[in-house]
Steps between C-alpha positions, in 0.01 A plus 500: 500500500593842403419850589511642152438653239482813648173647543464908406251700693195469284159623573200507715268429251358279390460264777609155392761360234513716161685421226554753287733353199851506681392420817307458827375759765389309805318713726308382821319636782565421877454770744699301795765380375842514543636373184361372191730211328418395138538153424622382141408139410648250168272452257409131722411684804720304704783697552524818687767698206538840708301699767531859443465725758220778319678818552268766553194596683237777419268531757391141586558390140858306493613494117799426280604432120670245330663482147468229304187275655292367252105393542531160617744549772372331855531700791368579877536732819695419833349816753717596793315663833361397813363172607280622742172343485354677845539805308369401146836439306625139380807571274727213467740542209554136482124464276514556175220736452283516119465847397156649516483644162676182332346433175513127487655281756671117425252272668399459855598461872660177544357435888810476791488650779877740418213693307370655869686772640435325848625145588200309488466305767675714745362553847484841409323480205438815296788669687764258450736627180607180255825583325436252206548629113220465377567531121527193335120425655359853343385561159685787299407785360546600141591777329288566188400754212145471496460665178293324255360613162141530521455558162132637408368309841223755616324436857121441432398781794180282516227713741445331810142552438542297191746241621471104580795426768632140487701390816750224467797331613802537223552086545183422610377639169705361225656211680230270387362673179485344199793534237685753801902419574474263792674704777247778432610893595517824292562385152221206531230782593624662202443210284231536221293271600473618868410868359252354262312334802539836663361709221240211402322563873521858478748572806618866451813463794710224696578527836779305590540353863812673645840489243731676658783294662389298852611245692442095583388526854737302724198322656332414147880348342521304852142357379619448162221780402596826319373868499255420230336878510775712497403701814861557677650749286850573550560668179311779424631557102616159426275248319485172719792291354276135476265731176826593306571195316802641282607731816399767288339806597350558138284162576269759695494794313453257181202375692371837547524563142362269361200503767501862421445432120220293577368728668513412852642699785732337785402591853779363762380407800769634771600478843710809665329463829722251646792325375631096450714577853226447703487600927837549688619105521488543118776462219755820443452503106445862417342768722590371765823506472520828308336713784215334711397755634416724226359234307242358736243616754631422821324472826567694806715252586726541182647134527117381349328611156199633482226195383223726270532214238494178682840387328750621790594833379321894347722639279578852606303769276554778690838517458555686159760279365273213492227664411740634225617133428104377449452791259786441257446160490161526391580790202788181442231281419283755327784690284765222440288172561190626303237418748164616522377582885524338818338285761641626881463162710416564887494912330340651875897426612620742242250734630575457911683796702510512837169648556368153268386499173460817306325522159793842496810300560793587342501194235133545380644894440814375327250289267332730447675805435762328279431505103610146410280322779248706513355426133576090536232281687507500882319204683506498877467223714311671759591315785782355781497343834606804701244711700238634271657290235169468287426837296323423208363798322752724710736537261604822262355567127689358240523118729208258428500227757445152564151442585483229723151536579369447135674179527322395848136637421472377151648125610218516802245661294524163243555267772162622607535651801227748690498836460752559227277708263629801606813426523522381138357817374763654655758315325358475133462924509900565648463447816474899538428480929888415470605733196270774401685740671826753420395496119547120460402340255274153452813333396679597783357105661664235323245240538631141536365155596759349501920576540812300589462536794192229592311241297465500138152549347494141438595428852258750658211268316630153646673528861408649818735426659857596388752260457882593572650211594781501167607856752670305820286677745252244565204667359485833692606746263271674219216666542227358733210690364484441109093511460515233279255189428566105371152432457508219717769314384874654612755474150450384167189278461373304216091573565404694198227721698731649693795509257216712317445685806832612542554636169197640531664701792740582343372645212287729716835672712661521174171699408491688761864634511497609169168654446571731829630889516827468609810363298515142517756241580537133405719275655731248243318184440183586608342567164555141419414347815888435713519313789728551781352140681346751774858643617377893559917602550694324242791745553726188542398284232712600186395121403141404340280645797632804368551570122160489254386185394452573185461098365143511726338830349162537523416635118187573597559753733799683323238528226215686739776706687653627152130611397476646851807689445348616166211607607637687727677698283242555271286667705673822723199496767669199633863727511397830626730735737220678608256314820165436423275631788104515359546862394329654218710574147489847365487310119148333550385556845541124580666369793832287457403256725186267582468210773205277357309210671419203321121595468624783309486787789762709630671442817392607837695519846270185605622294186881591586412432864393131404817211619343283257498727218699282194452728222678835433422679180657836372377691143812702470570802246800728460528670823342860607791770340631263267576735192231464203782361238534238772128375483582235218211263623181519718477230767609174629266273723724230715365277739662281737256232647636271761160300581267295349373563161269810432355642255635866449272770375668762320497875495280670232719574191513859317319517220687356187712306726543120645672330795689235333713211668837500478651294768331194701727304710239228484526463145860678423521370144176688413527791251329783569116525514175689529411503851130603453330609830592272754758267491523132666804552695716124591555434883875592599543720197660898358273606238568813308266722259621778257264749397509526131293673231278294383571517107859364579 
C-alpha cells in the first residue's frame, strides 16, 4: 500500500466522485471528523493500492483531486474522530466506509462481524471499539461518467389526472415473463415484449419497488432469505448492483428510454427515511461511520437512534447536509437517470421536527421550491410508526398520497360488510373529507386495492388468513387485518361456483378502482390473477412466492382489466382534478353529482343511515367550474351493488338521449347496450351506464 499519487486541493463541489476527463475530485461531507482518508482499490477489489489522506477541508466538506483516475476505479472512505457513543459519535477508521453519493457500488456486504465498529459480543456491547479492517468484507464504490446519449428520448409528462400507475418489483416482474433474459433486471423490463404487455393494458407509468443500492439483512442471509424488496437503502444514487446485469449504468437509463419511448413514465419508489445500518448494535457501512451524529436522529441519550421508522434508525433531515444529500440525489435520478417522479416510503419521517410532523418542514419546502422536483411526480407515503405517524391528507400541494383507506373500505364494502355505503361513496368521488382542502386536487388520493405490501388481488379472494411461514418468523409477521374473503374454502379450490365467485370479486375491485376520481394504482400481476399462496409480506422471497407467474395467467381477466383501463380513458368524468360535491354547473344548471336508489329515487340521510344498505349508485358529470371546452360528454351512471340481485330503475334521460351499458362485471365480455328504463342488475356485480345521444 501506498500513499500516492498526490492528491491537489480540489473542490467543494460537487459532493461525491467527478470525473471530469483527466481526473477525479472526491469530495465528502463529515462535520466531526478529524480526518478523511481516501481509499484506492485494484480493479479486483481485493487489494487496498493507496489511502490518501484528502487534503483539504471547506467548511464540513473534506475534498481533494487526483490526476489520472479513470471511471471504473474502486474506491472508499476511512473517517478519523471520536468513538464516543455516549455522546453520538462512532468513528473508527479501521471500516471502510461507501461514499454517500457513489454512483454504483461492486456488490454487497459480505456478513462478519469486523464489519461493526464495536466487538460484537463484548460485555460492553455498543461501547466496546473492534479494531478489525473491515475492507475485504465491504463492497466498493465506483467511479463513473454517467453520461449517456439520450438521443431524441422525450419524457411522456403524462397528467396525473390522466395516468394508470403500475407498481412492481424489477425481478419480480420480468423474472418469470415470457421470452425475458432469465436473471430479469433493467434491460429485461426494457425488452419488447415486456413494453408491449405494458402498452397493450394501457399502464401510463411503472413504479419500481426501491432500486437504489441496499443491503442483505444479516438476520435474512443467516436464514438463507434475502432482502427481496429493496427497503434498506444504503445508496442513495447507485442502482442496486443484483439489476445491472452488464455492471453498467446505461442498463437503467436504457430502460428509461426505451420505457420512455413507449410512452411510459418510471416512478422510483425510495427510501431516505432510514438507512440499511439499522439501530446502534448495527453494521458501520456508511453514515455511520462518516458522522453519526449528523446523519441520524439521535435520542436524548445520543448513544440510541431515534426509531420514527421501525427499522432502528431516522435519518437526520434537519441537518442541511442531509437534507442537501436527499435533494441532489433525487435531481440525480431525475436529470442524469431520466426518471419520472417519486414514491417517499414511511414520507411523515421526512416531514418530523422536533415539534412532530409538519406539513412546513424543511424537505416538503426544498421539494417544492426547487425547479427540477417540483414539476416531476411526488407520491407520499403518508405514514410511520412514530407519534402521530399516520397523516393522510396532511401533506403539501403538489404530493398525492397513498390512500390506504380506499384500499380497506372498498375490500369491506365487497366482502359485504354493514354499513359501508358511505364509506364507498367516499372513495369512488376522491375521498375529498381527506383531500379537498389547500387547492388539492381529486388526484391528489392514489386509490389502490392492492400494493406490495399485503396480499395480491388474487390472494385477497382466497385466504383469510395469511400465510408467512416461507419468512422464518413462525407466522406472526404481515398484516393481521387484510379484509379479505375465501368463500369458504381457504387457497385454491377446484369447485367451479366459487372459482366463479372469486373472479367474480375480482372483477368488481378491479371495477371499482378504476372507475373512481382519484388516480389509480395496480399492483404487478394482479390484472391477470397472481398468487402469492396467501404470504401478505413476501419481502424475503426473491424465489417463486415472489416474482409473477406469468405461465398461470388468467386471460380472462387481463382482457376485462385492459377494457377497464380503456374505458377509463375514454371518458374524462372518470379522471377529473376537480371534486364532485352535488353542486350545480354554470353550463346547464345540472348538478355533477346524483346518489340514486334502486327504485329510481334519490338518496336520503335515512337510506345512507341503513347498515344493510348494498347498493351505491352515483350519475356523475364534469364537475361544478369545470371549464366549458372541458364538457366533452354529459353523464356517467355507475353502480356498485354488493347484495342480492335487483332490479335497477334508471334516471329519466334528456330528450334525444339514452343510458346505454357499457360495462357489467356480470357479463364482462358484453359489448355495449341499450339499457332501456330499468335494468336487471346481477347479484355481486359493478354496472356502468353512459349517457349517449340517442342517434349514435
Amino acid at each position: 500500500m501506498t500513499n500516492s499519487p498526490s492528491p491537489g486541493p480540489g473542490r467543494a463541489l460537487p459532493l461525491g466522485a467527478t470525473f471530469d476527463g483527466a481526473g477525479v475530485n472526491f469530495a465528502v461531507f463529515s462535520q466531526n471528523a478529524t480526518r478523511m482518508t481516501l481509499c484506492l482499490f485494484s480493479d479486483d477489489g481485493r487489494t487496498e493500492t493507496a489511502r490518501i489522506p484528502l487534503p483539504e477541508r471547506d467548511g464540513d466538506v473534506w475534498h481533494g483531486y487526483l490526476s489520472g483516475i479513470r471511471p471504473g476505479q474502486l474506491y472508499g472512505y476511512r473517517a478519523e474522530g471520536p468513538y464516543a457513543p455516549e455522546e453520538g459519535h462512532r468513528f473508527n477508521p479501521n471500516k471502510l466506509l461507501i461514499d454517500p453519493y457513489a454512483k454504483r457500488l461492486t456488490g454487497h456486504p459480505a456478513w462478519h462481524d469486523a464489519l461493526y465498529g464495536y466487538t460484537v459480543g463484548h460485555k460492553n456491547a455498543d461501547l466496546s471499539f473492534d479494531t478489525r479492517d473491515s475492507a475485504r468484507f465491504m463492497p466498493k464504490c465506483v467511479v463513473e461518467d454517467p453520461c449517456f446519449d439520450w438521443g431524441r428520448s422525450r419524457r411522456p409528462e403524462t397528467e396525473l389526472h390522466d395516468s394508470i400507475i403500475y407498481e412492481a418489483h424489477v425481478t419480480g416482474l420480468t423474472r418469470r415473463f415470457p421470452g425475458a433474459a432469465p436473471e430479469g433486471g433493467f434491460l429485461a423490463l426494457a425488452s419488447d415484449r415486456m413494453l408491449d404487455h405494458l402498452t397493450g393494458l394501457g399502464i401510463t407509468a411503472v413504479e419500481l419497488l426501491p432500486v437504489h443500492a441496499f443491503i442483505n439483512d444479516r438476520f435474512l442471509v443467516d436464514k438463507g432469505l434475502t432482502n427481496y424488496w429493496g427497503y434498506q437503502s444504503i445508496g442513495f444514487f447507485a442502482p442496486d448492483p443484483r439489476y445491472l446485469h452488464k455492471d453498467r449504468l446505461w442498463e437503467f437509463q436504457y430502460m428509461v428510454a426505451r420505457l420512455h419511448a413507449a410512452g411510459i413514465e418510471v416512478i422510483l419508489d425510495v427510501v431516505y427515511n432510514h438507512s440499511g445500518e439499522g439501530d446502534e448494535t448495527g453494521p458501520t457501512l456508511c453514515f455511520r461511520g462518516l458522522d453519526n451524529a449528523a446523519y441520524y436522529r439521535l435520542a436524548d441519550n445520543p448513544r440510541h437512534c431515534i426509531n420514527d421508522t421501525g427499522t432502528g434508525n431516522t435519518m437526520n433531515m434537519s441537518h442541511p447536509m442531509v437534507l442537501r444529500m436527499v435533494t441532489d440525489s433525487l435531481r440525480y435520478w431525475v436529470e442524469t437517470m431520466g426518471v419520472d417522479g417519486f414514491r417517499f416510503d414511511l414520507c411523515a419521517t421526512l416531514g418530523r421536527t422536533d415539534r412532530g410532523f409538519d406539513p412546513g418542514a424543511a424537505f416538503f419546502d426544498a421539494l417544492r421550491q426547487d425547479p427540477v422536483l417540483a414539476g416531476v411526480k411526488l407520491i407520499a407515503e403518508p405514514w410511520d410508526i412514530g407519534p402521530g405517524g399516520y397523516q393522510l391528507g396532511a401533506f403539501p400541494p403538489p404530493f398525492a398520497e397513498w390512500n390506504d383507506q380506499f384500499r380497506d373500505d372498498v375490500r369491506r364494502y365487497w366482502r359485504g360488510e354493514d354499513g359501508l355505503a358511505p364509506s364507498l361513496a367516499s372513495r369512488i368521488t376522491g375521498s375529498a373529507m381527506q383531500f379537498d382542502h389547500s387547492g388539492r386536487p381529486a388526484t391528489s388520493s392514489v386509490n389502490l386495492v392492492t400494493a406490495h405490501d399485503g396480499y395480491t388481488l388474487a390472494d385477497v379472494t382466497m385466504y383469510e388468513e395469511r400465510h408467512n411461514e416461507a419468512n422464518g418468523e413462525d407466522n406472526r409477521d404481515g398484516h393481521g387485518a387484510n379484509h379479505s374473503d375465501n368463500f369458504g374454502v381457504e387457497g385454491p379450490t377446484d369447485d367451479a361456483d366459487i372459482a366463479a365467485a372469486r373472479a367474480q370479486r375480482r372483477r368488481n375491485m378491479l371495477a371499482t378502482l378504476l372507475l373512481s376520481q382519484g388516480t389509480p394504482m395496480l399492483l404487478a400481476g394482479d390484472e391477470f390473477g397472481n398468487s402469492q399462496g396467501g404470504n401478505n409480506n413476501a419481502y424475503c422471497q426473491d424465489n417463486d412466492i415472489g416474482w409473477l407467474d406469468w405461465d398461470n395467467a388468467d386471460d380472462a381477466l387481463a382482457d376485462f382489466t385492459r377494457r377497464l383501463i380503456a374505458f377509463r380513458r375514454a371518458h374524462p368524468i372518470l379522471r377529473q382534478k376537480r371534486f364532485l360535491h352535488s353542486r350545480e354547473r354554470v353550463v346547464d344548471g345540472i348538478e355533477d353529482l346524483f346518489w340514486w336508489r334502486e327504485d329510481g329515487a334519490e338518496m336520503e340521510d335515512g337510506d345512507w343511515e341503513d347498515p344493510g344498505r348494498r347498493l351505491v349508485c352515483a350519475e356523475m358529470r364534469m364537475a361544478s367550474g369545470t371549464p366549458p371546452y372541458a364538457q366533452r360528454e354529459e353523464a356517467l351512471l355507475v353502480a356498485f351493488n354488493a347484495g342480492d340481485a335487483l332490479t335497477l330503475t334508471l334516471p329519466d334521460p334528456p330528450d334525444g338521449f339514452a343510458w346505454i351499458r357499457h360495462i357489467d362485471t356480470a357479463t364482462p365480455g358484453a359489448g355495449p347496450a341499450p339499457a332501456g328504463a330499468a335494468i336487471e342488475m346481477a347479484a355481486a356485480s359493478v354496472l356502468v351506464c353512459v349517457l349517449e345521444r340517442a342517434d349514435d
